[in-house]
C-alpha positions, -999 to 999 in steps of 0.1 A, spaced: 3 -51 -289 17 -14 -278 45 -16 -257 48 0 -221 85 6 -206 80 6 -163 111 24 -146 109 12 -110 140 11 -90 118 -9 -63 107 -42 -79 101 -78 -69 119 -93 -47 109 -62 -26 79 -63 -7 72 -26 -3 39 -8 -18 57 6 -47 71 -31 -60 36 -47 -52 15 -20 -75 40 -25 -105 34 -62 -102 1 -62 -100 3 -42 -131 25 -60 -152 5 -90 -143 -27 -75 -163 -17 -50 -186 -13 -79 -214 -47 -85 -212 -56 -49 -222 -32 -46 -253 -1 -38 -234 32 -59 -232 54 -48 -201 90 -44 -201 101 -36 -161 133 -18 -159 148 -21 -122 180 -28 -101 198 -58 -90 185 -69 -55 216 -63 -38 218 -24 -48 187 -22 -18 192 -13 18 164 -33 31 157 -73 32 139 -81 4 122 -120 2 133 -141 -27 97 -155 -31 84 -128 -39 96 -134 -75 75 -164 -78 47 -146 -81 60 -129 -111 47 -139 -144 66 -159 -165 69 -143 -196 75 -107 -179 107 -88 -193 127 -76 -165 157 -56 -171 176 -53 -141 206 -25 -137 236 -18 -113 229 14 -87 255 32 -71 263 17 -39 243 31 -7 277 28 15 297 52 -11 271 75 -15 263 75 19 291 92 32 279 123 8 245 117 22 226 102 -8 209 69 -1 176 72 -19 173 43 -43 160 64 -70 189 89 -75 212 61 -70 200 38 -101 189 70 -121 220 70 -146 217 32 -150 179 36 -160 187 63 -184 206 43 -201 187 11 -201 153 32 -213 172 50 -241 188 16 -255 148 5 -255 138 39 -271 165 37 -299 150 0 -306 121 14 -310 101 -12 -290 85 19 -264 52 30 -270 51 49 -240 70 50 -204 54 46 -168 70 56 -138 56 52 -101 65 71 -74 83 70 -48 109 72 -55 106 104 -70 136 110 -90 130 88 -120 100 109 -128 124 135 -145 137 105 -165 101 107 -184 106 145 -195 143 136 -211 129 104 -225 97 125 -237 123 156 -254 148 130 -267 126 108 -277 92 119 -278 77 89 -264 49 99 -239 46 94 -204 25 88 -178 37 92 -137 22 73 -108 15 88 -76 16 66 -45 30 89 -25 26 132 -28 61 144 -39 53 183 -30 43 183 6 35 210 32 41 186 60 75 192 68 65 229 69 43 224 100 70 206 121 79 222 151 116 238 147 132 217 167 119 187 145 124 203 108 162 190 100 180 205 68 182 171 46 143 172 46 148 214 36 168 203 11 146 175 -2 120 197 -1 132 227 -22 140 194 -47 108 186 -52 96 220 -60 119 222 -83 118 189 -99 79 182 -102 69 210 -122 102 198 -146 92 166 -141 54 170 -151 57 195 -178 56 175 -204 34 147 -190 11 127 -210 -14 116 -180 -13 115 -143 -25 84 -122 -31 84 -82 -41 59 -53 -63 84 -45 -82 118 -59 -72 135 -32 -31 128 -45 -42 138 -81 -62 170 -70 -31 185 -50 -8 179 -83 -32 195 -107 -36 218 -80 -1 233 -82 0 231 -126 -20 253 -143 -8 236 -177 -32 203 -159 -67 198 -157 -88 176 -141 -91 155 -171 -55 148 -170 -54 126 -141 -71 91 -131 -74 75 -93 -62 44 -89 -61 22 -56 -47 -1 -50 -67 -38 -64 -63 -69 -46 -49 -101 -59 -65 -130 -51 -36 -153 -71 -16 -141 -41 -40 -161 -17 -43 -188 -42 -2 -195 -41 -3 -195 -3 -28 -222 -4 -4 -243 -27 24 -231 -7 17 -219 32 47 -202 51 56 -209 86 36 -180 108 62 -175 137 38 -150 155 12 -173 166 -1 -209 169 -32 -223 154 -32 -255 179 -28 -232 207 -63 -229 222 -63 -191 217 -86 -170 196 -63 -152 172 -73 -115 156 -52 -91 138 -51 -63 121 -17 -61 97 -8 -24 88 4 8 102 -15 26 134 -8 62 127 -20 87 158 -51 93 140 -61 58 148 -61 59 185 -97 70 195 -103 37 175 -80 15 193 -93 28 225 -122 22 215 -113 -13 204 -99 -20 237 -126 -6 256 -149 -30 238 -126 -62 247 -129 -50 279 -167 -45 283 -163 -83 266 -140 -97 292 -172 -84 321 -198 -97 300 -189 -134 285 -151 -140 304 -151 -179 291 -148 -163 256 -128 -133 258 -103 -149 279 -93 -167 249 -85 -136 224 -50 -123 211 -50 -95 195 -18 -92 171 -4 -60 160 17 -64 130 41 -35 108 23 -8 130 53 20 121 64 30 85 100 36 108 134 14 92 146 4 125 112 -4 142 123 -23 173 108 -10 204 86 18 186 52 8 200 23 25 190 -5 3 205 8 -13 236 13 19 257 -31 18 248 -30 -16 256 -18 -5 289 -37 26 295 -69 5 286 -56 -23 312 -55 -53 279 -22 -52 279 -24 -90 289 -43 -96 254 -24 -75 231 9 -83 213 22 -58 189 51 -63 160 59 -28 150 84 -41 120 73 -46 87 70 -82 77 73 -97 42 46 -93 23 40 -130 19 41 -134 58 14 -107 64 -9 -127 36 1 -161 57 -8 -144 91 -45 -127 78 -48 -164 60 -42 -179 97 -60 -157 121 -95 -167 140 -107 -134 127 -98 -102 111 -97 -60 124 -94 -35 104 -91 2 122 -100 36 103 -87 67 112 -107 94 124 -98 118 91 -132 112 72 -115 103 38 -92 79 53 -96 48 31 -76 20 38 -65 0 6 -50 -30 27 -92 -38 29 -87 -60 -6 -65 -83 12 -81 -89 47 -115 -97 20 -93 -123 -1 -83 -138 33 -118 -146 34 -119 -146 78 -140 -131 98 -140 -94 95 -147 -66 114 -141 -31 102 -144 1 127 -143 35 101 -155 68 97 -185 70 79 -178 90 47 -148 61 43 -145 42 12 -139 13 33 -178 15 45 -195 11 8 -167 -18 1 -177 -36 25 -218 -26 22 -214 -39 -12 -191 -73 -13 -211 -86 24 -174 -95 32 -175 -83 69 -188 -63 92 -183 -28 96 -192 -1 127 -190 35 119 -186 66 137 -184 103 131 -171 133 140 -204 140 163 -202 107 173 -164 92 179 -156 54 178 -162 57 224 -197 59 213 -199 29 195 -183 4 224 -212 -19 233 -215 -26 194 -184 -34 187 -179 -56 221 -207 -73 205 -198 -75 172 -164 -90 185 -182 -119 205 -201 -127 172 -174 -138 153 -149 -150 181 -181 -177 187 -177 -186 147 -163 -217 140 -127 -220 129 -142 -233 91 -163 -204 89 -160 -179 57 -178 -147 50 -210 -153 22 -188 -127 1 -206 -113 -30 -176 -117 -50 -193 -103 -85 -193 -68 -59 -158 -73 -54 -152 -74 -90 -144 -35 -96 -115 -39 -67 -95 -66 -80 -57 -56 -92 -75 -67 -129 -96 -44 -128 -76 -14 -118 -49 -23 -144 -82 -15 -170 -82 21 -161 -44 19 -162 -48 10 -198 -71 36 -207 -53 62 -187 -20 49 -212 -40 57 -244 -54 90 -231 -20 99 -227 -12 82 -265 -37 110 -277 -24 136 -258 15 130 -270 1 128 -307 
């Protein structure tokens, strides 16, 4: 069995994207001729709550290596916090021990955070063990660019000017390049004439259905809602980015039209609002009540911009009456949080732009429903069907579960995407040979 080193500062027991897509990975890759070995940091090197149960779900026989990090409240004060820069010594040492064992057959690093990707070019000239880099996130972005003045501040200059000089270092030597999405990989190869199509693979994020089947064995308390409480409980768990709001207006509008049309039912709904901003300190940062308001719902409507643990979000899709899922009115938005709210196996109802990803999911795997709309025809237009749709499966009964194709689902499962993982490792084999 070749042997694959992960570098990824943000592991289990965190619950953000970048520790859940390493799991999942790890959790498959010995099933396609790969053995894992996860190097990582303490717990207590992070700035954020992490939730110890998250490393139940590890698997048993996974090697993790876990390092010191400079602390964040000495390198603070010289303004370095990210988590990446801080363990980046720490993991150059643990990967090299490895190297000079020779147990690495090749290195994978996801990011963010960005910095260990230059620790796969030193590994890759000391060493010449391949690599391959993960993009969740872009690390080259024109965003900050576009900001107003007033909004651009110098730490994100100075990131910025980083990356553009990092990346190309960084990628260089790179045996393969994997993405959540083309659209990440395109802008990469984009920028590198030394790439080529052929040198990058998409891969979303897969959903884990032994998730669901530990919170069966073992529910958590849900502190947002009560299932003996008389109410008709719907949420959608995520972040509600500006893009969204024609949607949620719409959304609204169709509870609306609902509460004029069948009261006795309506009357009943909650609609919950869970992690809807990316921001650390999310307390009061609303981004669908002032809607709720404008739209006059407000009375249904609850909203908890926060993250929550990523075992509490799975509890509260696992609990609800029914399930939302909003798209954003950019056509290629795809939402890869639509694997979980299908494992939850409620109720679903999914509003999207038509040339979404989301729309031929859920077309194919009969797990929901799903209105779409267009950029001739905006989600406003599309009211009256989703009112409708909504009284359909608020009338369901509380037993009820979608007649999911689940052979469809198949080629979206966290299993399945660790395959082209694996293939995307011995591409890069070929290429480092």
């Amino acid at each position: 069995m070749k042997r694959v080193v992960i570098i990824g500062p943000d592991f289990a027991p965190s619950s953000y994207p970048p520790a859940l897509r390493i799991r999942f990975f790890a959790q498959h890759l010995p099933e396609f001729g790969w053995k894992p070995t996860v190097v990582t940091i303490d717990p207590r090197y992070y700035e954020w709550a992490v939730d110890a149960e998250n490393e139940r779900l590890l698997p048993p026989n996974l090697e993790v290596i876990r390092t010191p990090a400079l602390p964040a409240r000495l390198t603070r004060k010289v303004g370095i916090g990210d988590i990446g820069l801080r363990s980046l010594w720490y993991h150059w040492r643990a990967v090299s021990r490895l190297c000079k064992s020779g147990r690495v057959d090749l290195v994978f690093i996801p990011v963010p955070p960005y910095f260990p990707a230059v620790l796969g070019r030193l590994i890759y000239e000391r060493f010449r063990v391949p690599y391959v880099i993960d993009y969740i996130d872009p690390w080259v972005s024109d965003s900050w660019r576009k900001l107003p003045g007033a909004r651009r501040c110098s730490k994100r200059g100075l990131s910025d000017a980083l990356a553009r000089v990092l990346e190309p270092f960084a990628l260089k030597r790179v045996g393969h390049i994997v993405g959540v999405s083309k659209g990440t990989t395109d802008g990469v190869i984009a920028r590198y004439p030394w790439l080529a199509e052929a040198d990058a693979t998409e891969i979303p994020y897969g959903g884990e259905a032994a998730d669901f089947d530990y919170l069966r064995r073992n529910p958590r308390q849900n502190r947002l809602f009560k299932l003996d409480d008389g109410l008709l409980h719907v949420s959608y768990v995520g972040a509600c980015i500006p893009q969204m709001n024609t949607t949620v207006r719409a959304l609204f509008e169709a509870i609306r039209l609902g509460l004029m049309r069948t009261p006795w039912l309506f009357r009943c709904i909650r609609m919950h609002f869970v992690g809807t901003t990316y921001a650390a300190n999310a307390e009061g940062l609303y981004q669908v009540l002032p809607l709720a308001r404008e739209m006059g719902v407000e009375d249904f409507v609850e909203e908890h911009p926060g993250r929550v643990p990523y075992l509490d979000a799975l509890q509260i899709l696992l609990d609800s009456h029914a399930l939302v899922v909003i798209g954003s009115d950019e056509p290629h938005y795809t939402a890869s949080k639509i694997f979980p709210y299908i494992l939850a196996r409620r109720p679903l109802l999914a509003v999207f732009h038509e040339a979404s990803s989301v729309v031929r999911i859920l077309q194919e795997t009969q797990a929901g429903r799903v209105i779409t709309f267009s950029s001739g025809h905006p989600p406003i237009e599309r009211v009256q069907e989703i009112s409708e749709c909504l009284e359909a499966i608020l009338s369901l009964p509380r037993d009820y579960q979608p007649p999911t194709r689940w052979e469809a689902f198949e080629p979206y499962t966290a299993r399945a995407m660790t395959a082209r993982l694996a293939q995307a490792f011995e591409k890069a084999l070929i290429k480092g040979v």
